[in-house]
C-alpha positions in Angstrom: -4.0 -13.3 18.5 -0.1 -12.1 18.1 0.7 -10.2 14.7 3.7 -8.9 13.3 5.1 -5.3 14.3 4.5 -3.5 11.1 2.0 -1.4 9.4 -0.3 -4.8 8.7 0.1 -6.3 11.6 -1.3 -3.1 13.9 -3.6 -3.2 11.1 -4.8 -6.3 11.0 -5.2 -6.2 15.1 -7.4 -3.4 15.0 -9.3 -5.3 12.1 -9.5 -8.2 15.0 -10.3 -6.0 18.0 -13.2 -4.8 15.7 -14.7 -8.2 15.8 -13.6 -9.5 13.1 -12.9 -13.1 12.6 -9.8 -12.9 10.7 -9.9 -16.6 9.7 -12.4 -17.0 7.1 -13.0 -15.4 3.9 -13.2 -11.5 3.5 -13.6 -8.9 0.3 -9.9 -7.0 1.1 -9.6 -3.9 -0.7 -6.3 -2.6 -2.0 -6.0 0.9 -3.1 -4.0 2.0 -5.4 -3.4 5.6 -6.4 -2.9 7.8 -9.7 -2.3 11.1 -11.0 -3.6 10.8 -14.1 -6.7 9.6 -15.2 -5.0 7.5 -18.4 -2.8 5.4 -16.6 -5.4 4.7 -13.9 -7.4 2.9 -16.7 -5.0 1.4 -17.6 -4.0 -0.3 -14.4 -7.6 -1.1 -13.8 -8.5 -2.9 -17.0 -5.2 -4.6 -16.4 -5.6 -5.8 -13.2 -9.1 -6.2 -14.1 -8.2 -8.8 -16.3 -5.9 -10.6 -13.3 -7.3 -13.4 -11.8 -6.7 -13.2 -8.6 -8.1 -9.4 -8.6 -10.8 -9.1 -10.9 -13.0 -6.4 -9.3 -11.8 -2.9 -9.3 -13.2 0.5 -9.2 -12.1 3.6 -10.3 -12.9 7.1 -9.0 -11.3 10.5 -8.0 -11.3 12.1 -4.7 -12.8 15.2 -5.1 -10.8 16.9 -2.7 -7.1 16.2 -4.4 -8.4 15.1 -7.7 -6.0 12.0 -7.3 -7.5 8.6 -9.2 -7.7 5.7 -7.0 -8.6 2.5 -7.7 -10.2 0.4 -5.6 -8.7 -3.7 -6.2 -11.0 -6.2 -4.1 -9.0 -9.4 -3.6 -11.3 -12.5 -1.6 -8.9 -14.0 0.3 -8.1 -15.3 4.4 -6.4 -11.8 5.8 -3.1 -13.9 6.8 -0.7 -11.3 7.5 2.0 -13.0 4.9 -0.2 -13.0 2.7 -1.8 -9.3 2.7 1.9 -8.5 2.4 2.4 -10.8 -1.0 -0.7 -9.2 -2.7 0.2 -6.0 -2.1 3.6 -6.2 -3.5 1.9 -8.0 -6.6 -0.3 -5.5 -7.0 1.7 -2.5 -6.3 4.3 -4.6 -8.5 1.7 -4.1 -11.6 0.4 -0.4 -10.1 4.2 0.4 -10.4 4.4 -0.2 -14.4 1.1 2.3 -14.6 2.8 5.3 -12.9 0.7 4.0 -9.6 1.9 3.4 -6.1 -0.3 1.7 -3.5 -2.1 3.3 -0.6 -2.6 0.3 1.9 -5.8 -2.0 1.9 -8.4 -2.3 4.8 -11.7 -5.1 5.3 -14.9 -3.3 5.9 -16.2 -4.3 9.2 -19.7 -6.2 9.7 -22.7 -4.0 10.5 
């Protein structure tokens, strides 16, 4: 399988190489991060309330103290489309003072 040469294609040909079948349905996680705590809630109850991302969560990495939220999107990985979602998402992360930090698949066990 040929994709794109950019930061989600490599990405999405590792995800492939992995074994995964990249044609059916998968949980993608998008993560988006904030300095402050505030406008991290913000952003997640907003998004939250999105349809096409309703499960988030929200936690800080105890090493930086940075607040990231975790946005789970269900959706075929197509690499056009992993790019549109993003940019809607960082698009709304944007208005909370966020700015997104790439999205991955968890492989299966």
């Amino acid at each position: 399988m040929q994709f794109p040469d950019d930061d989600n294609g490599q990405l999405l040909n590792e995800i492939a190489e992995a074994g995964v079948d990249l044609s059916q349905l998968h949980n993608v996680d998008f993560f988006i991060l904030f300095e402050q705590k505030p406008q991290a809630e913000k952003f997640a109850q907003a998004i939250a309330e999105d349809e096409l991302a309703p499960n988030t969560e929200l936690q800080q990495c105890p090493d930086t103290g940075v607040w990231e939220v975790v946005t789970t999107v269900k959706m075929v990985p197509v690499h056009e489309l992993l790019g549109q979602t993003e940019q809607y998402i960082e698009s709304i992360a944007n208005s909370h003072e966020g700015y997104g930090d790439g999205w991955g698949i968890m492989a299966p066990e």
